[in-house]
Every structure is written in structure tokens, then in C-alpha cells.
Backbone bond lengths (Angstrom), bond angles and torsions (degrees), N, CA, C in turn:
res aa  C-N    CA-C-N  psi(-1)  N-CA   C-N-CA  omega(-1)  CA-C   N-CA-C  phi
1 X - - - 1.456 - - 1.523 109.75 -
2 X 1.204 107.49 138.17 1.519 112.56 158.10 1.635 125.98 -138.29
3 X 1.790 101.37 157.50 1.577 98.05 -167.47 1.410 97.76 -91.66
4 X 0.999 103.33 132.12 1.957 138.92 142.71 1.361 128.26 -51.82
5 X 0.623 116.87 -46.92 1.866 130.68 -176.10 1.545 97.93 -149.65
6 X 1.473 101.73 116.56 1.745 92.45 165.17 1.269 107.58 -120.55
7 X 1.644 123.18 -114.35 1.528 108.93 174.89 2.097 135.76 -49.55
8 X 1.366 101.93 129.47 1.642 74.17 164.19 1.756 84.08 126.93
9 X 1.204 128.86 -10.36 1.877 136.04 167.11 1.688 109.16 -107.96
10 X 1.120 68.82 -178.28 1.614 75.24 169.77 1.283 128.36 -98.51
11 X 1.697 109.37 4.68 1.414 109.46 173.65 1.818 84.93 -166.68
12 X 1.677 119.68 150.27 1.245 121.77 163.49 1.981 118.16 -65.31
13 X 0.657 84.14 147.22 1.785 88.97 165.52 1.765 125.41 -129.04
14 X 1.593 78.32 125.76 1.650 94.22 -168.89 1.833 119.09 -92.10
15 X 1.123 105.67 145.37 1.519 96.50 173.63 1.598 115.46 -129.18
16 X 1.390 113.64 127.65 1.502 103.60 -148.69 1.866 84.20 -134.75
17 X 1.059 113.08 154.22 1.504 109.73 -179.39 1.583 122.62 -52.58
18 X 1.251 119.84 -27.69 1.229 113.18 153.95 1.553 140.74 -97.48
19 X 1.381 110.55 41.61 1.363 143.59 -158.43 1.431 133.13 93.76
20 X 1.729 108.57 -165.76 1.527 108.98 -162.01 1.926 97.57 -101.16
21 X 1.257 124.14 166.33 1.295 110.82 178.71 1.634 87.81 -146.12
22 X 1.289 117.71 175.98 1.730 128.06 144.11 1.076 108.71 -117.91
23 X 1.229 89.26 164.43 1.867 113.54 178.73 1.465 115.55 -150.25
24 X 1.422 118.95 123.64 1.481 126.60 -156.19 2.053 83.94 -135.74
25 X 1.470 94.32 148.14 1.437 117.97 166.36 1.646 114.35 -144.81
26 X 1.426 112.65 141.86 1.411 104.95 -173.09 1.671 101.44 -148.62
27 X 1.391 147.83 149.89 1.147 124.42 -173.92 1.639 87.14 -127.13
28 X 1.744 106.74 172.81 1.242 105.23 157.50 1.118 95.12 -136.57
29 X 2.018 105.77 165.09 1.356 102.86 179.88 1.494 122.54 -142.43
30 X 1.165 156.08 142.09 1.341 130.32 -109.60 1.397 65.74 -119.73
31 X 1.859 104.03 158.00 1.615 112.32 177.95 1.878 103.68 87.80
32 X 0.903 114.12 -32.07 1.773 133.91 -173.67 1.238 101.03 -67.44
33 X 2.281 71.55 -99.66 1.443 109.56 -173.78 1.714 140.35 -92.85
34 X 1.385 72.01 4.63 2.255 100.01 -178.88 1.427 118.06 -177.18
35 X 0.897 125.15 140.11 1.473 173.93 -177.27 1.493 95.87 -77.59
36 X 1.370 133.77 110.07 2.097 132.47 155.01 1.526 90.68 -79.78
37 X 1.445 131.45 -49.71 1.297 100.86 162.20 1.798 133.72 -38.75
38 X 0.982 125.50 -15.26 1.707 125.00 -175.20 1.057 105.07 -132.82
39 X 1.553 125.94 -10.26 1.440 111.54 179.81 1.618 111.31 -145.89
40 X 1.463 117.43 125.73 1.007 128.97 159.97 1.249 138.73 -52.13
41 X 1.195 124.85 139.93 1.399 142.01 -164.03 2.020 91.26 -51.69
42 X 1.409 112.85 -50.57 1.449 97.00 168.10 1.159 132.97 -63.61
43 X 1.492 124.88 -25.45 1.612 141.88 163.97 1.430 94.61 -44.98
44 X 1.325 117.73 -78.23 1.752 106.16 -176.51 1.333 132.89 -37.70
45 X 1.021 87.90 -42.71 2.249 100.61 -170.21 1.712 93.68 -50.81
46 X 2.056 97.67 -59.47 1.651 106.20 -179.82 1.274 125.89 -28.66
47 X 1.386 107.08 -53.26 1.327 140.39 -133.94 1.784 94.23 -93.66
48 X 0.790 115.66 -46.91 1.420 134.10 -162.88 1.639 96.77 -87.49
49 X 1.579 147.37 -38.55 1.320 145.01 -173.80 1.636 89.02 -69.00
50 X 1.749 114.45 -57.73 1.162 112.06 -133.92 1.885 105.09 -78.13
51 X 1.343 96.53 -51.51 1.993 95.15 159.85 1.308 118.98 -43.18
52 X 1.742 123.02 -26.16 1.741 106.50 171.19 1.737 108.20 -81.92
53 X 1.236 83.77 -52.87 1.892 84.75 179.83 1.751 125.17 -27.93
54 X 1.914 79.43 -46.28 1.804 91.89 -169.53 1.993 94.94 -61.89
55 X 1.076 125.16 -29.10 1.634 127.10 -159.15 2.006 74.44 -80.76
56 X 1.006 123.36 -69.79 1.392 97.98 -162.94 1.537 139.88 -62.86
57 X 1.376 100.47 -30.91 1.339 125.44 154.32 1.557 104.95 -32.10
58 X 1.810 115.40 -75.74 0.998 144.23 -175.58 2.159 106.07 -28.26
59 X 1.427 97.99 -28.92 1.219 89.81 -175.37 1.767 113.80 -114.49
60 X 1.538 111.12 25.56 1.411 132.08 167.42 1.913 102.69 89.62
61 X 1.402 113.37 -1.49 1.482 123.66 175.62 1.514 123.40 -49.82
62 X 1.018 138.82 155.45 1.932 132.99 154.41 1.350 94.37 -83.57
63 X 0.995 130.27 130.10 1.700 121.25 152.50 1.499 118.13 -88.07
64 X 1.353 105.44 124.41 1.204 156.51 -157.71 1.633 105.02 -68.23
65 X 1.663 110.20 -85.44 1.487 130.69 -168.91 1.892 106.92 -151.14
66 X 1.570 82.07 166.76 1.683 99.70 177.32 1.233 88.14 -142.37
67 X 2.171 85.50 144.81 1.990 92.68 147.93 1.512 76.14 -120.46
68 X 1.722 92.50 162.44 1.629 102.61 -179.12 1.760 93.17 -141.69
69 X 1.590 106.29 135.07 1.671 103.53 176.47 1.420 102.17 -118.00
70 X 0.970 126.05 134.34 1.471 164.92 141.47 1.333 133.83 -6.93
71 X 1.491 148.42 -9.42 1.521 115.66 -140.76 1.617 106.29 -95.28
72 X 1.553 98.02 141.59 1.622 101.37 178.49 1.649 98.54 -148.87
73 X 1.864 104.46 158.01 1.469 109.06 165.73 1.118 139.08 -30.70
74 X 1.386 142.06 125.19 1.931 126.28 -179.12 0.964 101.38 -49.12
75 X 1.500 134.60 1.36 1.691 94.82 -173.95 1.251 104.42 -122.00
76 X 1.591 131.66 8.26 1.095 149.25 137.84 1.433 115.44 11.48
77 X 1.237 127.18 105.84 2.118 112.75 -164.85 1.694 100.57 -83.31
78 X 0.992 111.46 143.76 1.308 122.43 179.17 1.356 97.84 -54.76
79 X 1.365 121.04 -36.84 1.716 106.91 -178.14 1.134 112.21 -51.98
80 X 1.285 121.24 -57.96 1.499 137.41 -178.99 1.721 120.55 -23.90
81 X 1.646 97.57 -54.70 1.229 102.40 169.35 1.554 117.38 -84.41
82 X 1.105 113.21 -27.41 1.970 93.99 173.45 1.450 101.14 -47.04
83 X 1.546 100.37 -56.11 1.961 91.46 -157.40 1.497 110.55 -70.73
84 X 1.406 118.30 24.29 1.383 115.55 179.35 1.509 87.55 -102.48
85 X 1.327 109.96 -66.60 1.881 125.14 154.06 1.910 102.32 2.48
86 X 1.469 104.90 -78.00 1.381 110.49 175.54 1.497 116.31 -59.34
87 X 0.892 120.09 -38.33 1.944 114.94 -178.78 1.497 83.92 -44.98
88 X 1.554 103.37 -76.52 1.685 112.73 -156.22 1.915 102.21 -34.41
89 X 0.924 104.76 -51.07 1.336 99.13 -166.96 1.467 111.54 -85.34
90 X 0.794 122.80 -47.03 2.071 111.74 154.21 1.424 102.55 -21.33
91 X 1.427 99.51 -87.20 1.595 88.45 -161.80 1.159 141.88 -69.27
92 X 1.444 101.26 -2.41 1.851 104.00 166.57 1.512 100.97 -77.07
93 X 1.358 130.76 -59.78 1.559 130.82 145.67 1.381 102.83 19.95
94 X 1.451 121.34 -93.97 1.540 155.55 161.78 1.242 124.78 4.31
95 X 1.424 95.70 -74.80 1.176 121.30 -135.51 2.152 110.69 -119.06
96 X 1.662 94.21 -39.45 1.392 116.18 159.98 1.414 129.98 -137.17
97 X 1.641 121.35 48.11 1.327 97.22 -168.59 1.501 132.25 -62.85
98 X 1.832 100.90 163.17 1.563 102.04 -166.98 1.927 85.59 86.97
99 X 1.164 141.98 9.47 1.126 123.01 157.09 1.644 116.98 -116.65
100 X 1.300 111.92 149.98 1.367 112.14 -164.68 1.417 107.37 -147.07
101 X 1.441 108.36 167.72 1.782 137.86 171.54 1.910 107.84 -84.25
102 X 1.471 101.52 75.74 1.017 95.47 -179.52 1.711 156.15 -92.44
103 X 1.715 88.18 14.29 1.647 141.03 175.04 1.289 132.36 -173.19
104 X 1.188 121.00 -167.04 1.314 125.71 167.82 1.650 106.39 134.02
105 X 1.504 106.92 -163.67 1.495 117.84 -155.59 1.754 109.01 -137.45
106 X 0.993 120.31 154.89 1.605 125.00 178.35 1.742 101.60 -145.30
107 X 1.463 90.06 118.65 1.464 76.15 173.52 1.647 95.04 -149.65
108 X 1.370 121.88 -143.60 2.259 114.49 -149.75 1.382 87.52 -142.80
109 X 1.307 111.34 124.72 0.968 123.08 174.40 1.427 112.50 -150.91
110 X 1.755 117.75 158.17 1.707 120.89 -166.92 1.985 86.82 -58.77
111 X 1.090 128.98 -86.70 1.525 127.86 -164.66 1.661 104.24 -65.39
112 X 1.847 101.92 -171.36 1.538 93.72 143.95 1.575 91.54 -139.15
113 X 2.019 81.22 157.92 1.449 128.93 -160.49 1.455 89.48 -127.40
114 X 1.701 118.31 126.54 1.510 129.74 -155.39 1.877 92.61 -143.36
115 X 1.625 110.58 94.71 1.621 110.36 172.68 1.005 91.16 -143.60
116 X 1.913 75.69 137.81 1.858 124.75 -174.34 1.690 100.23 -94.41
117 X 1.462 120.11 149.50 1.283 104.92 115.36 1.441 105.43 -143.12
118 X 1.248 80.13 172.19 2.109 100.71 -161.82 1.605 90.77 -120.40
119 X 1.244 102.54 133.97 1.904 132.13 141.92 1.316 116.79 -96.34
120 X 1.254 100.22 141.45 1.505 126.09 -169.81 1.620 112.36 -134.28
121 X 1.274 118.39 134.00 1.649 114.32 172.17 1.444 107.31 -98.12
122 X 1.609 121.05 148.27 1.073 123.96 147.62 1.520 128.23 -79.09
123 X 0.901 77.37 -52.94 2.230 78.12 165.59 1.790 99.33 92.80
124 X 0.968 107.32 25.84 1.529 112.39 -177.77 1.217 121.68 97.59
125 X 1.444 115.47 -4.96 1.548 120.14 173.79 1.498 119.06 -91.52
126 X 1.199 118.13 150.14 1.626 133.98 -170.76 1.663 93.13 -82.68
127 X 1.114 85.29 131.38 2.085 108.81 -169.53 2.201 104.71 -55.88
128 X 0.930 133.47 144.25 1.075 125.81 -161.69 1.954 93.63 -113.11
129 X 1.571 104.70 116.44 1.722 98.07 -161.66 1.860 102.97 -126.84
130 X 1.147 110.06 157.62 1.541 108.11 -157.45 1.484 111.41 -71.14
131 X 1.901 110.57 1.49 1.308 109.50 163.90 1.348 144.26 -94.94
132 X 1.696 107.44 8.43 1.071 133.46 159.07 1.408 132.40 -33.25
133 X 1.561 116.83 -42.69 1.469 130.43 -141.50 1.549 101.69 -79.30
134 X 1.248 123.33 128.87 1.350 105.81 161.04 2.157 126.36 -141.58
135 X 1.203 92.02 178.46 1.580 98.87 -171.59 2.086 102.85 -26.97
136 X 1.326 93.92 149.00 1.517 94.26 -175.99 1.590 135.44 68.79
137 X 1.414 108.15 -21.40 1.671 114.05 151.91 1.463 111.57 -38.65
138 X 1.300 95.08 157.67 1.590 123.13 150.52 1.439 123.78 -94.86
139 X 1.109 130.60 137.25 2.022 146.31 168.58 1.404 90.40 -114.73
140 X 1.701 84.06 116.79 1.122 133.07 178.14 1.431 113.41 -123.45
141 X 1.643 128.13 145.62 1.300 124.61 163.27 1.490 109.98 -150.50
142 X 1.813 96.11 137.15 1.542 91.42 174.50 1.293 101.41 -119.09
143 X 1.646 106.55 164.76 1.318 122.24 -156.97 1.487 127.83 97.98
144 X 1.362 118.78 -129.43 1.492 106.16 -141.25 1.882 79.86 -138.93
145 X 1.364 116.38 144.85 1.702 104.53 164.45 1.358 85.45 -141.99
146 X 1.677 106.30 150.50 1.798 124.40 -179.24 1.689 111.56 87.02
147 X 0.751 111.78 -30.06 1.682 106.57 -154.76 0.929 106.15 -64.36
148 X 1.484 122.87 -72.89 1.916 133.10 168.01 1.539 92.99 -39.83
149 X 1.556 165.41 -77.49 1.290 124.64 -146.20 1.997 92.82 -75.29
150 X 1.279 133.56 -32.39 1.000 122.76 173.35 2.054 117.97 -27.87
151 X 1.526 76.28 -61.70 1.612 87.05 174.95 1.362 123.56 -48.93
152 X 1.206 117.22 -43.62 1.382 138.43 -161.13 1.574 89.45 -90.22
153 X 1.089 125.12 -31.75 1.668 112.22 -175.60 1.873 97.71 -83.64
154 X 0.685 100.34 -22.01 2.080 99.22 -173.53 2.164 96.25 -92.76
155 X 1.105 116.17 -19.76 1.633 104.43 175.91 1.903 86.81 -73.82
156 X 1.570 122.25 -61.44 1.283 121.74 -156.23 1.093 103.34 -50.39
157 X 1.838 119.29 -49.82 1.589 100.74 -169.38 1.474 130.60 -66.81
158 X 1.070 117.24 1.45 1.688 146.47 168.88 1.997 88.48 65.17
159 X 0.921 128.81 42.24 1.303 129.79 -161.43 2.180 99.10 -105.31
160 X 0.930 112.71 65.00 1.637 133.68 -145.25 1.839 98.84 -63.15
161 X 1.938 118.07 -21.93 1.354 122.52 171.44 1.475 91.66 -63.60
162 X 1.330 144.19 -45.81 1.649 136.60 -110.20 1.709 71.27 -119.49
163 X 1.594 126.07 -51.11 1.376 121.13 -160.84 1.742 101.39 -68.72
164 X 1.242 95.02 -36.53 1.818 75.49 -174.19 1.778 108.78 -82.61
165 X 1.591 126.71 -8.71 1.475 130.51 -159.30 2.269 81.57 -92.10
166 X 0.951 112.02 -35.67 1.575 96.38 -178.37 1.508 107.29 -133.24
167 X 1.499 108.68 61.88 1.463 133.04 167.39 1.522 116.43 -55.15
168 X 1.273 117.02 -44.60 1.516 120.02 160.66 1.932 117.50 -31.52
169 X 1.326 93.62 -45.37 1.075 93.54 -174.71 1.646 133.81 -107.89
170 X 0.927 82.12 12.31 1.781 128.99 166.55 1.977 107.62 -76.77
171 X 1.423 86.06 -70.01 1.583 110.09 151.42 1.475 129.63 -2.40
172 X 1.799 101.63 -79.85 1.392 127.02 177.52 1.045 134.02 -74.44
173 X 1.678 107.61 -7.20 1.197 127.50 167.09 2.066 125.43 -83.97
174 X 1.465 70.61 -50.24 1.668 85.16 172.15 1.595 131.19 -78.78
175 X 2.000 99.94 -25.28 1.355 104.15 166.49 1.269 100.99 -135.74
176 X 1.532 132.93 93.78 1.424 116.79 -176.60 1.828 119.95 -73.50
177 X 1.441 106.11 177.33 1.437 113.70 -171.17 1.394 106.09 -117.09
178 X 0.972 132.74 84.58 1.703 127.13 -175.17 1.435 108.33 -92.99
179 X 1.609 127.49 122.34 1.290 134.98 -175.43 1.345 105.86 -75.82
180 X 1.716 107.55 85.82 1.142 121.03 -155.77 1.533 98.95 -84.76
181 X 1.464 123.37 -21.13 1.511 127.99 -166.65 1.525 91.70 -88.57
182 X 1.187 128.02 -13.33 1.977 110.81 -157.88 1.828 91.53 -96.93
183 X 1.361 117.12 9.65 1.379 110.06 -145.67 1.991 65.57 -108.53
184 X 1.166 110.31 -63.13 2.060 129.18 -152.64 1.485 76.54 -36.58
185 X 1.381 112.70 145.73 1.628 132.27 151.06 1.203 109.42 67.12
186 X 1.510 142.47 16.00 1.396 137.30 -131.05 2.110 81.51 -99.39
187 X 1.255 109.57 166.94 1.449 130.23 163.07 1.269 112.36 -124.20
188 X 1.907 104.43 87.77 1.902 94.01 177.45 1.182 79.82 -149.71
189 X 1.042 102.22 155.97 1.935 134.04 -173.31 1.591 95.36 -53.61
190 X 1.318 126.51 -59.85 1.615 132.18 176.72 1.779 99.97 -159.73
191 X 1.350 70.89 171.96 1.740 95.78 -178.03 1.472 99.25 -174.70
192 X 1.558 92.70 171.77 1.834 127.01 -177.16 1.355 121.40 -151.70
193 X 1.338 114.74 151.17 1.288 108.80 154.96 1.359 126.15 -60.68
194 X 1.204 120.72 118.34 1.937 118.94 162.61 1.582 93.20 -38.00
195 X 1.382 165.32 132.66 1.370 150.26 94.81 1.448 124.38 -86.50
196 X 1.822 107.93 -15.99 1.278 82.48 -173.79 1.886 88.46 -134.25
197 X 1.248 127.89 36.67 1.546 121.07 -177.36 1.063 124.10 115.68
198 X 1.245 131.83 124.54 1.443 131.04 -169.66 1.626 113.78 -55.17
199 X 1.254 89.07 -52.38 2.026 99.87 -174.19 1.820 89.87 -49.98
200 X 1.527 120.91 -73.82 1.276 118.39 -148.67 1.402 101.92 -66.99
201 X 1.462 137.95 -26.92 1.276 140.42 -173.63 1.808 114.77 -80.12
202 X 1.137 99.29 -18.02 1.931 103.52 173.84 1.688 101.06 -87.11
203 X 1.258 101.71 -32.42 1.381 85.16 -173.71 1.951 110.00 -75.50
204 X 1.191 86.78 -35.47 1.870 71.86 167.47 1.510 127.72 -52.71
205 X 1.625 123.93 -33.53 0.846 135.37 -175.55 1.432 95.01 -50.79
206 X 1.618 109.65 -77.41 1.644 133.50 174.56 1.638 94.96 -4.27
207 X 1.525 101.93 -82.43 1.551 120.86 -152.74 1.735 97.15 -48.69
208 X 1.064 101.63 -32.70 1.916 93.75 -161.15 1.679 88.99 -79.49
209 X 1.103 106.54 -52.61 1.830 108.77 -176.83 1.672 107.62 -68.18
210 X 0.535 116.37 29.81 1.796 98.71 175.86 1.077 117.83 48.22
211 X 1.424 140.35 4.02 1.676 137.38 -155.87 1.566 89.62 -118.21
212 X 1.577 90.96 -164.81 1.675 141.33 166.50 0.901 120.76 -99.05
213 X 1.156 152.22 94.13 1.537 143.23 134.58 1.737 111.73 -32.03
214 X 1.010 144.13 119.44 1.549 150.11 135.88 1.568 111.35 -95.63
215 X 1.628 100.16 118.75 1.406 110.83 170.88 1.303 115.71 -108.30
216 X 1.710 114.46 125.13 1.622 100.80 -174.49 1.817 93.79 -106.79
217 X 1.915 82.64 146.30 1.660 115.99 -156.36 1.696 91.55 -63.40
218 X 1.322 101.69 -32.01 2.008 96.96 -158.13 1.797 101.56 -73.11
219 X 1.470 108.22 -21.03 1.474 107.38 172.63 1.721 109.45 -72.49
220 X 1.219 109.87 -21.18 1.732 108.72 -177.54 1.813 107.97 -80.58
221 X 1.317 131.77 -3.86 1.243 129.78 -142.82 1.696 89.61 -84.59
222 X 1.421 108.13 -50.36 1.654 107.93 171.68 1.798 110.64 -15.22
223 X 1.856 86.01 -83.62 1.360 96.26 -166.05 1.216 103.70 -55.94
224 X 1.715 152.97 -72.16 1.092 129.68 -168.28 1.646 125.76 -42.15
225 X 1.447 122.43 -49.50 1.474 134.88 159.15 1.656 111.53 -10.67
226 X 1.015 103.56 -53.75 2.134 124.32 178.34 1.355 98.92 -63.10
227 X 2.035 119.20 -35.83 1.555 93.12 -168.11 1.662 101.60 -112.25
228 X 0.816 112.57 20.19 1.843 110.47 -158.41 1.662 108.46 -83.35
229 X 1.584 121.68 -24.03 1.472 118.47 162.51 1.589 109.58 -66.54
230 X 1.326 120.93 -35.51 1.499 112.05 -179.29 1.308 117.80 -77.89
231 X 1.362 108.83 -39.65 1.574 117.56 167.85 1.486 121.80 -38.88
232 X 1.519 101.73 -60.28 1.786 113.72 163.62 1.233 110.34 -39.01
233 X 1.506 122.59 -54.86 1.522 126.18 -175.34 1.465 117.62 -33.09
234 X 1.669 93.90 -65.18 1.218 121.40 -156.35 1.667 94.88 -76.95
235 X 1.544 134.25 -50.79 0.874 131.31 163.98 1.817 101.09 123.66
236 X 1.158 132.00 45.60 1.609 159.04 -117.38 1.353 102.58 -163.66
237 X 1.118 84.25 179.97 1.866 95.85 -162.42 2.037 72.78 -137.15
238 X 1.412 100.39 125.99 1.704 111.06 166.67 1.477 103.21 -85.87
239 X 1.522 137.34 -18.49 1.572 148.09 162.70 1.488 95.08 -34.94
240 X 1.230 106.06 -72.31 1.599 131.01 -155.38 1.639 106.79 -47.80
241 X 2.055 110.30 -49.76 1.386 120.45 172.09 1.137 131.49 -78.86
242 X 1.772 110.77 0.19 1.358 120.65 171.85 1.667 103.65 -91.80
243 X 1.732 115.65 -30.03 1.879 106.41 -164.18 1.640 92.83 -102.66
244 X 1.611 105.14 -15.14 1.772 86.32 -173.70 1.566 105.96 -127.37
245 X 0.690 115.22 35.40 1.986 118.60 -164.23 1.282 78.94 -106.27
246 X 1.627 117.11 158.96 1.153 131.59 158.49 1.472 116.68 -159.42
247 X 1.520 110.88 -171.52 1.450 95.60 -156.24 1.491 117.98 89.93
248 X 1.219 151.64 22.84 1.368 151.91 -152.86 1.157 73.16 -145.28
249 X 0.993 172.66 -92.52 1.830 163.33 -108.62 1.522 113.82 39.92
250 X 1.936 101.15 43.23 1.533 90.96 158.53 1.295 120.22 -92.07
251 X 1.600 116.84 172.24 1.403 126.22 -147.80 1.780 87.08 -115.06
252 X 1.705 109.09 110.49 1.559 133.78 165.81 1.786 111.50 -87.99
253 X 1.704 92.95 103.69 1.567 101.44 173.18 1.225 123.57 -130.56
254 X 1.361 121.53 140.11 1.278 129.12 158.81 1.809 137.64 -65.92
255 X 1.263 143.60 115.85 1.182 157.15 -141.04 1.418 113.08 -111.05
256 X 1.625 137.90 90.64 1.718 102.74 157.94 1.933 104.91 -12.35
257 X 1.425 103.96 155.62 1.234 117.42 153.39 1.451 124.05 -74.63
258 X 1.379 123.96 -33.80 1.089 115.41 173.66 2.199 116.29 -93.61
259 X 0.963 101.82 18.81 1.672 111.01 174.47 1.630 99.99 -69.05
260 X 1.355 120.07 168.01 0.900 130.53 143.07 1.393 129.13 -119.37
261 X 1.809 97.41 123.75 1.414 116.10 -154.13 1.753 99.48 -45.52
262 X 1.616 123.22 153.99 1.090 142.18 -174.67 1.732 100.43 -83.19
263 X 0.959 107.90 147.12 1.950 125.81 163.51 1.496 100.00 -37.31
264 X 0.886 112.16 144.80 1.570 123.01 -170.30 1.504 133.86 47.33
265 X 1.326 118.75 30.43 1.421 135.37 -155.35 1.707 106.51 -147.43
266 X 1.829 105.84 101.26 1.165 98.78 174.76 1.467 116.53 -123.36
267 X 1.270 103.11 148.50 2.161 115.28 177.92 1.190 109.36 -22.00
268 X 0.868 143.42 158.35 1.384 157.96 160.54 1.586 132.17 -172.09
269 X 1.850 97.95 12.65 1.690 113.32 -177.10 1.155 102.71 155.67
270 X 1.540 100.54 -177.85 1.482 145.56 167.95 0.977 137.69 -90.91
271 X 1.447 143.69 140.96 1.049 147.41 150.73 2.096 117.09 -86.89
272 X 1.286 117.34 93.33 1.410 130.50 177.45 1.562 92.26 -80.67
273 X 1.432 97.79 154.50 2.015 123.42 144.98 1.342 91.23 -71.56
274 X 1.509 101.64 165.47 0.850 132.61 -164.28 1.998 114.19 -156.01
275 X 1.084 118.46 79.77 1.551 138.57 177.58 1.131 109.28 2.37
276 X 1.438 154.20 74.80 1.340 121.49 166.66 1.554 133.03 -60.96
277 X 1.510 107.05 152.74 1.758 111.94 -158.28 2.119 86.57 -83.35
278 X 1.725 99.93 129.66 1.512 111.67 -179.66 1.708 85.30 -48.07
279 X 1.620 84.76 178.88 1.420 109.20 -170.50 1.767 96.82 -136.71
């Protein structure tokens, strides 16, 4: 076997004599990346399939399998871990069926520390990578933008009327939804997982492609519109959780201009040149 794409995607790509595959790893870590105060032993299992999936997805793959390792306190209740047991298997269920937890490790540790990794097949298709994008595309995104830091801003304010009145979005934070099917087989110049913000995640695209990203604001009004009563609450700008929130694991792609955008995939920009500095 040899790698194809290693650092610098959202997942490496392997090429092995009977084809190309990916392989993505991601950990979480309690104190970090979650709260046992806010999230259940099933929140993790969820939580943890659906952020790898979205990385394989992310690169036009089916995902395949997981091993997932473990470490938590001895005194950890066995309940605790079934319903983590069940996340895992819900959301491959979900999200990829025919995909599964197909090893891994448990072992004792002061916190818990929760790492995936996910395989993905190409199936004969060339891996879809964020350096693709070029002058004259369309930016496109499917899925969800704001909600997960929404969520994450209503656990912090410990404000428990406001957390249970927009629980949905409480929800998306703790178990996100990544349109893991709009990603399988897709035809777009590049793409990514949303994980860490729209603003900071286009510009990676940019950097690998040589271009510009331009995002026009009147295409964002949707998604903010959904958060702007909680925003008021909280006293926030819903702008801010639509360009810098992350964690929503929607899927950011680039379009020929003349394509027609895919089912679940809406405008949200441009692809510009971008000057290079003489030499």
C-alpha cells in the first residue's frame, strides 16, 4: 500500500492493490471537547461516529468501519459505557448503514479520552481534496451553520429556562447531524468538513487552491434567521455563530459554475483568482 494524500485533508488516502481507501482519526477529550456534566455517555458514542464520518464523507468516500479506544475512570458504571456502546451504533445505523465499530481498546484513565478512526471506500473514484477549487466555481454548503456554537453558547450560559426553551439546539451540539449521504459520490472541485467555522474553514480551502473564497452575506440570512431569537437572549450576534461557530459538521464545496448544484447544497459564494506576489 501506499499514501496518496497524507497530511493537509480531511482524511489520508491510501492506495492498496485492490484500490484507494481513506483513513481519518480524531480524539475527544473530556475538559476540552465535552462536559459528563452535558453530555451523556450516549452523546459521546453519537458524537464521536458522526465528526469521523463527516471527515470521510468530506472526501466523496462511503465509510466503511471504525475502531474506537476508550479511556475512562475505574469507577466508570458499566451503564455508562453500553449507552456510549449504543451512540456508536445508532449512528453508524444513521448516518452509514452497513458501517460499523470494528475494534478498538478500553482502558482506565483519571478523565475520559474517546478516539475514532474511520475507513472509507472510494469505489474507484479520485478522493475530492480542498485543493481542487478553482477561479469561477460556486461555494456551496450543505447542512446546518451556527447551531452547535448556538448550542454550546446556551450549555455555557447555564441559563437552564433558555437551555430547555431551544433544546434542539442544545441537541446539535451534543449530537451533531452531518449530511453524511450528500457528501458519498459527490462531483465538486473540493470540499471539507465544517468542524471548526465557516470563515476559518473556506479559507483553508483558499490556501490549498490558490484562490478566493467570496461569501455573499444575503445568502447567510437563512441560517442566521433560525438563530437570531436565541442570539437576542443570549445577547450575541447569530452573524458571528453562522461565520465562526463550529462543530456543525456541514459539508463546504466548490461547484463548476455551470453544474447543477446537488440536493442538499445551497449558494453561498464564489470562487475569485487571486494575484500572485511576482517572484
Amino acid at each position: 500500500a501506499s499514501t496518496i494524500v497524507a497530511v493537509g485533508d480531511d482524511a489520508a488516502v491510501i492506495e492498496a492493490p485492490d484500490g484507494k481507501f481513506v483513513v481519518t482519526t480524531d480524539t475527544m477529550v473530556e475538559g476540552h471537547d465535552f462536559k459528563l456534566e452535558w453530555s451523556s455517555g450516549y452523546d459521546l458514542g453519537y458524537k464521536a461516529v458522526a465528526t469521523n464520518l463527516s471527515d470521510v464523507a468530506a472526501m466523496g468516500a462511503i465509510p466503511t468501519s471504525l475502531v474506537v479506544a476508550i479511556t475512562a475512570p475505574s469507577h466508570t458504571p458499566i451503564s455508562w459505557l453500553e449507552a456510549f456502546a449504543d451512540g456508536l451504533r445508532d449512528a453508524c445505523e444513521k448516518f452509514a448503514p452497513g458501517c460499523g465499530v470494528v475494534g478498538g481498546d478500553l482502558a482506565a484513565s483519571e478523565k475520559v479520552f474517546v478516539s475514532v478512526t474511520a475507513h472509507g471506500d472510494l469505489e474507484g473514484r479520485e478522493p475530492i481534496l480542498r485543493s481542487g477549487a478553482k477561479p469561477g466555481d460556486v461555494l456551496a454548503v450543505a447542512g446546518t451553520l451556527g447551531r452547535a456554537a448556538a448550542g454550546l453558547a446556551l450549555l455555557f450560559s447555564g441559563d437552564q429556562d433558555a437551555i430547555s426553551a431551544y433544546d434542539a439546539l442544545v441537541d446539535v451540539q451534543k449530537r451533531p447531524e452531518p449530511p453524511i449521504s450528500a457528501g458519498i459520490g459527490l462531483r465538486a472541485s473540493s470540499m471539507l468538513d465544517l468542524s471548526d467555522g465557516l470563515a476559518k474553514d473556506a479559507a483553508r480551502i483558499a490556501k490549498a487552491s490558490g484562490v478566493k473564497l467570496v461569501i455573499n452575506s444575503k445568502d447567510l440570512n437563512g441560517f442566521e434567521a433560525m438563530l437570531d431569537d436565541v442570539a437576542m437572549r443570549l445577547g450575541v450576534s447569530s452573524r458571528d455563530w453562522v461565520l465562526g461557530g463550529g462543530e456543525d459538521h456541514a459539508l463546504l464545496a466548490t461547484f463548476p459554475a455551470d453544474a447543477t448544484l446537488p440536493r442538499g447544497f445551497k449558494r453561498i459564494g464564489a470562487v475569485l483568482t487571486t494575484e500572485m506576489p511576482a517572484r
